[in-house]
Backbone as a ProteinNet text record, in pm:
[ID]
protein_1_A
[PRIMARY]
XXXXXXXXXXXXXXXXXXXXXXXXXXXXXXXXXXXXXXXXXXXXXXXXXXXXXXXXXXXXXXXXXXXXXXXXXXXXXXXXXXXXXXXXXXXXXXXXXXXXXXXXXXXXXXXXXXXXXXXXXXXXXXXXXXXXXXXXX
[TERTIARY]
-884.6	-804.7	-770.1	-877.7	-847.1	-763	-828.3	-728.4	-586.7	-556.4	-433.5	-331.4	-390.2	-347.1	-292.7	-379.5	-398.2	-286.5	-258	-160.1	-17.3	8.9	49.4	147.5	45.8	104	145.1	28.4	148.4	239.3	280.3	394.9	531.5	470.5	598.7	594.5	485.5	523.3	599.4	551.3	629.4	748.7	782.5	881.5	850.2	984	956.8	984.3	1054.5	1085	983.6	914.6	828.3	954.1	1000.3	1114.5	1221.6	1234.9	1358.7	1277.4	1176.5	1067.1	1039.4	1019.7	1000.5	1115.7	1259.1	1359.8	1418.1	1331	1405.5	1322.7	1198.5	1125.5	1122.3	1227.7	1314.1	1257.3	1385.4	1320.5	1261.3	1244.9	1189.4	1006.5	1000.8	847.6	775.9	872.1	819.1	763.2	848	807.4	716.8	679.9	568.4	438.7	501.2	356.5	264.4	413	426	328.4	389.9	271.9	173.3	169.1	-42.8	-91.8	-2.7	-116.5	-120.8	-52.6	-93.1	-174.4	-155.2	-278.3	-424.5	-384.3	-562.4	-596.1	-531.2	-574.1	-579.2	-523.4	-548.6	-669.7	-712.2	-833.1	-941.4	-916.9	-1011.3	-1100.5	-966.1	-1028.4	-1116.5	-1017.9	-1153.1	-1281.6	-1302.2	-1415.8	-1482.8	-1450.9	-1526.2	-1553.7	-1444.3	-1522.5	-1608.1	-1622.2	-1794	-1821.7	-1883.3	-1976.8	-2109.6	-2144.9	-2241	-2263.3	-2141.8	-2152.1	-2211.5	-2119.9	-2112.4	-2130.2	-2211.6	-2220.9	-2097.9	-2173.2	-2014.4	-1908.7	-1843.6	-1687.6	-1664.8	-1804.1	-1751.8	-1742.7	-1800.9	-1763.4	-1664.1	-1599.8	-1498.2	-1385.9	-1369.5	-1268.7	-1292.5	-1392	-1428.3	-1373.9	-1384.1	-1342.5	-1201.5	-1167.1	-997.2	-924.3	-992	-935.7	-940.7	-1008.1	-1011.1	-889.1	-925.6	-822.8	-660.3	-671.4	-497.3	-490	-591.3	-546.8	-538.2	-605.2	-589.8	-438.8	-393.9	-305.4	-157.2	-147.7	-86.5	-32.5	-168.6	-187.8	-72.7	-115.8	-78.9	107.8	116.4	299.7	390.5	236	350.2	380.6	243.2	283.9	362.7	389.9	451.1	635	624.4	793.6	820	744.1	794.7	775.3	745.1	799.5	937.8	931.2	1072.1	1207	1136	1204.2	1254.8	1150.7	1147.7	1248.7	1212.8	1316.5	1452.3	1493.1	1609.5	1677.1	1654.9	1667.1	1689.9	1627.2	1619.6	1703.7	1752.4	1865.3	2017.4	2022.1	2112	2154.2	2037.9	2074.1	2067.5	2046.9	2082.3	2256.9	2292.7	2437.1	2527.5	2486.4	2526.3	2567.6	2474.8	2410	2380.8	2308.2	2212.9	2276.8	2195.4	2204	2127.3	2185.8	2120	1946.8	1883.4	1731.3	1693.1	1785.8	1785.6	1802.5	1902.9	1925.6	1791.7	1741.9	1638	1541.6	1479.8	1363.5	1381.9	1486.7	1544.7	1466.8	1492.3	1466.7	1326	1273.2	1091	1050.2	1119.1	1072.7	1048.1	1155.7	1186.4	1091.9	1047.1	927.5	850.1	803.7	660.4	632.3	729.5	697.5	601.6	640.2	594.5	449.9	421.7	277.5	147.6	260.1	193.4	150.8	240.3	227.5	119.2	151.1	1.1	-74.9	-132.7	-249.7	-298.1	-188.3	-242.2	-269.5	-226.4	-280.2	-430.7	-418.2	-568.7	-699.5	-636.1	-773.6	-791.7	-642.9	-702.5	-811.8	-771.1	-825.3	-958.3	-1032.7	-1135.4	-1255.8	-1142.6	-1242.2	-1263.4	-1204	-1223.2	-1323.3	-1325.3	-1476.7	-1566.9	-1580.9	-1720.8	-1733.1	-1680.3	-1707.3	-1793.9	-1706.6	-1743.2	-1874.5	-1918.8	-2001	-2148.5	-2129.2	-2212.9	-2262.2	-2131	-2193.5	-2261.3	-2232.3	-2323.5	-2455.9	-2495.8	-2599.5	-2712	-2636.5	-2698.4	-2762.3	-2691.3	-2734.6	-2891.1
-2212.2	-2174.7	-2026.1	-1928.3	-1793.1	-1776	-1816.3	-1799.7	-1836.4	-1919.9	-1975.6	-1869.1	-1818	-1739.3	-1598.7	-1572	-1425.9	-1486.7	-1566.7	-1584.1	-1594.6	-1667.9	-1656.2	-1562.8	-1422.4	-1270.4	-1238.6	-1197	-1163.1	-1170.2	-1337.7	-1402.2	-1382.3	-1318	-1293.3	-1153.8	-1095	-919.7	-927.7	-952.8	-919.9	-988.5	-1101.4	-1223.9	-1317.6	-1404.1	-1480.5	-1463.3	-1332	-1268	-1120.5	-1085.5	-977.4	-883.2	-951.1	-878.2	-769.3	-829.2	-791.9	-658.2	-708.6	-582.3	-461.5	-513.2	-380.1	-298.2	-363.5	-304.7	-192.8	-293.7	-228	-90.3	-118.4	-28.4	143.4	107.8	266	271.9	235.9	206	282.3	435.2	514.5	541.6	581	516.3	412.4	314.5	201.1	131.6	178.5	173.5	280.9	382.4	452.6	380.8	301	232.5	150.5	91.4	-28.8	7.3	134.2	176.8	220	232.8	288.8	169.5	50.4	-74.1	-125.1	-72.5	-133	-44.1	58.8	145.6	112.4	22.1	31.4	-87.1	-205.7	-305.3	-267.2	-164	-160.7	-105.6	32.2	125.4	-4.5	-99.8	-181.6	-288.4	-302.2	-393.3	-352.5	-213.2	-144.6	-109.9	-90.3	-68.4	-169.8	-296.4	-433	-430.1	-363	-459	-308.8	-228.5	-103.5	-155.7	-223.7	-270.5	-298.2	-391.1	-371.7	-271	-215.3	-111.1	20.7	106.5	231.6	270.8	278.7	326.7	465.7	529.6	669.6	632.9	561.5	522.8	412.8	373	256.5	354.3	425.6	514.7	607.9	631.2	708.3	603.7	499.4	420.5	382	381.3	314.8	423.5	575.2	658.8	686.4	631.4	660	529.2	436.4	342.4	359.8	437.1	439.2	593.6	687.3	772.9	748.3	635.6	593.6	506.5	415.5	345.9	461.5	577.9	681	700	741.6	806.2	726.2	581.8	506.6	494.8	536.4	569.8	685.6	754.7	917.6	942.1	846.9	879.6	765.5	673.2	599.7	652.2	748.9	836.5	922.2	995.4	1033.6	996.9	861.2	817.1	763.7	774.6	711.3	832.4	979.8	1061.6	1098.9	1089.4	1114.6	1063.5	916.5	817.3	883.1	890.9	922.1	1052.8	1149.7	1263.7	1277.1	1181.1	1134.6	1034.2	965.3	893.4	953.5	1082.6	1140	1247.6	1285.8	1384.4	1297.6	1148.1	1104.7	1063.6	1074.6	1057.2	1083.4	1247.6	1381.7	1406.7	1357.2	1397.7	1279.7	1187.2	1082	1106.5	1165.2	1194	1079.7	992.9	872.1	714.2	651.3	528.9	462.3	305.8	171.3	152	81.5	109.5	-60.9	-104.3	-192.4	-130.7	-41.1	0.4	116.8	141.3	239.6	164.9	25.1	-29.6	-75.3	-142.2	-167.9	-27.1	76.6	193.1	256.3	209.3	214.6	103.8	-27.8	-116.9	-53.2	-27.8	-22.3	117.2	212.7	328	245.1	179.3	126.5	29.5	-67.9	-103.2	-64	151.8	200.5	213.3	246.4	261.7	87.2	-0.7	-134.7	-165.4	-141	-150	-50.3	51.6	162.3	108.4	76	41.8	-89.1	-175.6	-316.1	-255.1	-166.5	-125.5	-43.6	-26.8	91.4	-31.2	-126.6	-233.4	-292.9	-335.3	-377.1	-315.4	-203.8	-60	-71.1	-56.1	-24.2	-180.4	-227.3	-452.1	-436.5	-372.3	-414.7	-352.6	-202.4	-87.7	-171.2	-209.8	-289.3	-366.8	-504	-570.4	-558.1	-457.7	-317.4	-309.5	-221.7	-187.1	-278.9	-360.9	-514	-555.5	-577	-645.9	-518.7	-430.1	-372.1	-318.6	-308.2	-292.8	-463.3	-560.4	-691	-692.9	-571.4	-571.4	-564.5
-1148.5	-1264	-1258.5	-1258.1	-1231.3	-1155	-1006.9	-909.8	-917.9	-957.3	-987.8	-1075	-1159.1	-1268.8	-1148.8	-1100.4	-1065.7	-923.9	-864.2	-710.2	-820.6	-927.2	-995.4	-1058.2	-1061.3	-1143.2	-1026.3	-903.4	-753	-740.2	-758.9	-702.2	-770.6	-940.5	-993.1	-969.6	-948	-920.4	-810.7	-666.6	-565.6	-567.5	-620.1	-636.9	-554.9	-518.7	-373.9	-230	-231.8	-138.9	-150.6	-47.2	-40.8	36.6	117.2	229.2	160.4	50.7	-31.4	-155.6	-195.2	-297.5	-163.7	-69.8	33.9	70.1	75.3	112	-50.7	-160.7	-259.6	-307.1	-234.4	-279.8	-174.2	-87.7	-14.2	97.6	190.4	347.9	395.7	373.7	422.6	415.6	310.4	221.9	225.5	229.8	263.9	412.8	495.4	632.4	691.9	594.7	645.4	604.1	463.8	432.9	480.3	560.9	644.5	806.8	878.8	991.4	893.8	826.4	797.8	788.6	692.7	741.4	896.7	979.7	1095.8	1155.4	1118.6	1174	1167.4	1036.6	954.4	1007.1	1011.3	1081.6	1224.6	1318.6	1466.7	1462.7	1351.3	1330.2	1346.6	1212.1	1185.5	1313.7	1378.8	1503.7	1562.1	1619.6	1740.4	1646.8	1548.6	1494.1	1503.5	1496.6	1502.8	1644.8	1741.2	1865.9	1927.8	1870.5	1881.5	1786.6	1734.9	1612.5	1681.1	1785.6	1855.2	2005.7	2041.9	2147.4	2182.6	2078.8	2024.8	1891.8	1827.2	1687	1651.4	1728.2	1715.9	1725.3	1826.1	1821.8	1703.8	1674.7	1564.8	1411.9	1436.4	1291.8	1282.4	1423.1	1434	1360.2	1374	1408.6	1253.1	1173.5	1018	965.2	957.7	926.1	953.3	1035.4	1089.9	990.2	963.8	884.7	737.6	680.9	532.6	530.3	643.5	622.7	590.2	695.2	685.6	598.4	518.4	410.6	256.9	290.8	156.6	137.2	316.8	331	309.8	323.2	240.8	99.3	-0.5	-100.5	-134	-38.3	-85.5	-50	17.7	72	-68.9	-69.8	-190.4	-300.4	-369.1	-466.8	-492.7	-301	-293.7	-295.2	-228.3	-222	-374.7	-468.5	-622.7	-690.8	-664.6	-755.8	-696.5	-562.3	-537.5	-573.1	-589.4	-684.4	-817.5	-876.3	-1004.4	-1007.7	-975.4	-931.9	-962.6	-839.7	-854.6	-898.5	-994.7	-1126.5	-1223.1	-1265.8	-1396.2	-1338	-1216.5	-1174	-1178	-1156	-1174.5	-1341.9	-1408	-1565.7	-1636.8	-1569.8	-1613.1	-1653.1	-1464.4	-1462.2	-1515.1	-1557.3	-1640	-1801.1	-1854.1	-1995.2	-2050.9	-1938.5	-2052.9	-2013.8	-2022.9	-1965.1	-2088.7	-2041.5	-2077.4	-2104.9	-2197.7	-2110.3	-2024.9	-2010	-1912.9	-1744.8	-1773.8	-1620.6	-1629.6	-1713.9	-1689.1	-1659.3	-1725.9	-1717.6	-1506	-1532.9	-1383.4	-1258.8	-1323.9	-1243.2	-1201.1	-1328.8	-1322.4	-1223.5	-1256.1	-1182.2	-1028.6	-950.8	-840.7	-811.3	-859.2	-830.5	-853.3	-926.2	-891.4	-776.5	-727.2	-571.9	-509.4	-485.8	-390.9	-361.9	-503.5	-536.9	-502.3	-569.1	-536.7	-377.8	-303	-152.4	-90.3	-150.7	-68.7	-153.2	-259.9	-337.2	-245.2	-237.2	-88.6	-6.2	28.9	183.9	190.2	53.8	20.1	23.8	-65	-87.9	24	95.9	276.7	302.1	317.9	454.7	401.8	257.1	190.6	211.6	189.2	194	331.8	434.4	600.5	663.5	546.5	588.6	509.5	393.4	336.2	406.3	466.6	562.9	699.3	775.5	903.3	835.6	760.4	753.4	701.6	603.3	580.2	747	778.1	934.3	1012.6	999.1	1100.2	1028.8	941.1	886.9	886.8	898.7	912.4	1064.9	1156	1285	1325.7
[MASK]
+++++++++++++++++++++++++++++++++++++++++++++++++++++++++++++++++++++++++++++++++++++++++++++++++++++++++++++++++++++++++++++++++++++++++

Protein backbone atom coordinates (compact mmCIF):
# COMPACT_ATOMS: atom_id res chain seq x y z
CA UNK A 1 0.00 0.00 0.00
CA UNK A 2 2.75 2.51 1.00
CA UNK A 3 4.71 1.54 -1.63
CA UNK A 4 2.21 1.97 -4.08
CA UNK A 5 1.40 5.45 -2.87
CA UNK A 6 4.98 6.62 -2.80
CA UNK A 7 5.90 4.92 -6.93
CA UNK A 8 2.79 6.69 -7.38
CA UNK A 9 3.98 10.52 -6.27
CA UNK A 10 7.36 9.74 -8.39
CA UNK A 11 5.54 8.87 -11.22
CA UNK A 12 3.53 12.00 -11.21
CA UNK A 13 6.61 14.11 -10.15
CA UNK A 14 8.89 12.97 -12.84
CA UNK A 15 5.75 12.21 -15.23
CA UNK A 16 5.85 9.43 -17.74
CA UNK A 17 8.53 10.54 -19.55
CA UNK A 18 11.78 11.05 -17.28
CA UNK A 19 13.56 11.90 -20.83
CA UNK A 20 11.51 14.91 -21.36
CA UNK A 21 11.71 16.33 -17.13
CA UNK A 22 15.58 16.00 -17.82
CA UNK A 23 15.60 17.91 -21.06
CA UNK A 24 13.25 20.41 -19.39
CA UNK A 25 15.15 20.68 -16.52
CA UNK A 26 18.39 22.55 -18.82
CA UNK A 27 20.63 20.46 -20.84
CA UNK A 28 23.47 21.81 -19.46
CA UNK A 29 22.99 21.13 -15.59
CA UNK A 30 21.40 18.44 -16.24
CA UNK A 31 23.94 16.47 -18.07
CA UNK A 32 26.45 17.38 -15.54
CA UNK A 33 24.13 15.70 -13.17
CA UNK A 34 23.84 13.10 -15.38
CA UNK A 35 28.08 12.31 -15.42
CA UNK A 36 28.26 12.55 -11.57
CA UNK A 37 25.79 9.74 -11.44
CA UNK A 38 27.93 7.77 -13.56
CA UNK A 39 30.76 8.62 -11.82
CA UNK A 40 29.25 7.44 -8.57
CA UNK A 41 28.10 4.27 -9.84
CA UNK A 42 31.74 3.70 -11.70
CA UNK A 43 33.34 5.13 -8.02
CA UNK A 44 30.87 2.65 -6.46
CA UNK A 45 31.90 -0.49 -8.38
CA UNK A 46 35.53 -0.31 -8.01
CA UNK A 47 34.96 0.16 -4.41
CA UNK A 48 33.05 -3.14 -4.31
CA UNK A 49 35.52 -4.99 -6.24
CA UNK A 50 38.62 -3.68 -3.29
CA UNK A 51 36.14 -4.56 -0.75
CA UNK A 52 38.02 -7.69 0.00
CA UNK A 53 41.52 -6.66 -1.67
CA UNK A 54 42.66 -3.34 -0.64
CA UNK A 55 41.11 -1.58 2.18
CA UNK A 56 42.88 1.84 1.04
CA UNK A 57 41.81 1.79 -2.54
CA UNK A 58 38.46 0.68 -1.27
CA UNK A 59 38.12 3.82 0.77
CA UNK A 60 39.62 5.87 -1.75
CA UNK A 61 36.98 4.92 -4.15
CA UNK A 62 33.93 5.17 -1.07
CA UNK A 63 35.18 8.59 -0.58
CA UNK A 64 35.40 9.47 -4.29
CA UNK A 65 31.75 8.33 -4.44
CA UNK A 66 30.01 10.33 -1.82
CA UNK A 67 32.22 13.30 -3.13
CA UNK A 68 30.64 13.21 -6.55
CA UNK A 69 27.23 12.38 -5.27
CA UNK A 70 27.60 15.87 -2.91
CA UNK A 71 28.85 17.35 -5.90
CA UNK A 72 25.70 16.55 -7.91
CA UNK A 73 23.90 18.13 -5.20
CA UNK A 74 25.88 21.18 -5.44
CA UNK A 75 25.72 21.96 -9.48
CA UNK A 76 21.91 21.31 -9.17
CA UNK A 77 21.57 24.05 -6.70
CA UNK A 78 23.60 25.52 -8.56
CA UNK A 79 21.79 25.18 -12.24
CA UNK A 80 18.22 26.25 -10.44
CA UNK A 81 19.43 29.51 -9.06
CA UNK A 82 20.58 30.19 -12.33
CA UNK A 83 17.28 29.27 -13.32
CA UNK A 84 15.77 31.26 -11.00
CA UNK A 85 17.95 34.29 -12.05
CA UNK A 86 16.88 34.35 -15.16
CA UNK A 87 13.23 34.07 -14.78
CA UNK A 88 12.95 36.94 -12.48
CA UNK A 89 15.40 38.91 -15.14
CA UNK A 90 12.95 37.98 -17.80
CA UNK A 91 9.92 39.25 -15.59
CA UNK A 92 11.58 41.95 -14.73
CA UNK A 93 11.78 43.05 -18.42
CA UNK A 94 8.26 41.92 -18.94
CA UNK A 95 6.70 43.85 -15.93
CA UNK A 96 4.82 40.77 -14.67
CA UNK A 97 3.34 37.75 -15.78
CA UNK A 98 0.52 35.19 -15.27
CA UNK A 99 0.99 33.04 -11.99
CA UNK A 100 0.38 30.12 -14.09
CA UNK A 101 3.32 30.88 -16.33
CA UNK A 102 5.13 31.63 -13.07
CA UNK A 103 4.01 28.44 -11.21
CA UNK A 104 5.07 26.72 -14.72
CA UNK A 105 8.57 28.41 -14.01
CA UNK A 106 9.18 27.16 -10.42
CA UNK A 107 8.18 23.94 -11.69
CA UNK A 108 10.93 23.61 -14.17
CA UNK A 109 13.93 24.96 -11.31
CA UNK A 110 12.98 22.47 -9.21
CA UNK A 111 13.76 19.45 -11.63
CA UNK A 112 17.27 20.40 -11.04
CA UNK A 113 17.48 20.03 -7.52
CA UNK A 114 15.24 16.66 -7.67
CA UNK A 115 17.84 14.93 -9.94
CA UNK A 116 21.05 15.82 -7.80
CA UNK A 117 19.05 14.97 -4.60
CA UNK A 118 18.59 11.17 -6.69
CA UNK A 119 21.87 11.16 -7.35
CA UNK A 120 22.86 12.18 -3.65
CA UNK A 121 20.61 9.27 -2.09
CA UNK A 122 22.17 6.84 -4.84
CA UNK A 123 25.79 7.82 -4.04
CA UNK A 124 24.97 7.84 -0.03
CA UNK A 125 22.62 4.11 -0.07
CA UNK A 126 25.75 2.60 -2.22
CA UNK A 127 28.43 3.91 0.66
CA UNK A 128 26.02 2.41 3.55
CA UNK A 129 25.87 -0.68 1.68
CA UNK A 130 30.03 -0.53 0.80
CA UNK A 131 30.48 -0.08 3.99
CA UNK A 132 27.78 -2.73 5.94
CA UNK A 133 29.47 -5.26 3.69
CA UNK A 134 32.76 -4.59 4.52
CA UNK A 135 32.48 -4.32 8.08
CA UNK A 136 30.45 -7.89 7.92
CA UNK A 137 34.01 -8.89 6.59
Amino acid sequence: MYTDLTMNTISSVLGMNIFARFEEGGFMGMTMIFICLILAVFFSIRAFSYLKKDIGKFNKFLKLTNQIALLALVISVANSLFGLISAFDALEATGGAEPAIIAGGVKITLLSPLFGFIVLILGRLSTFILTWLSEAE
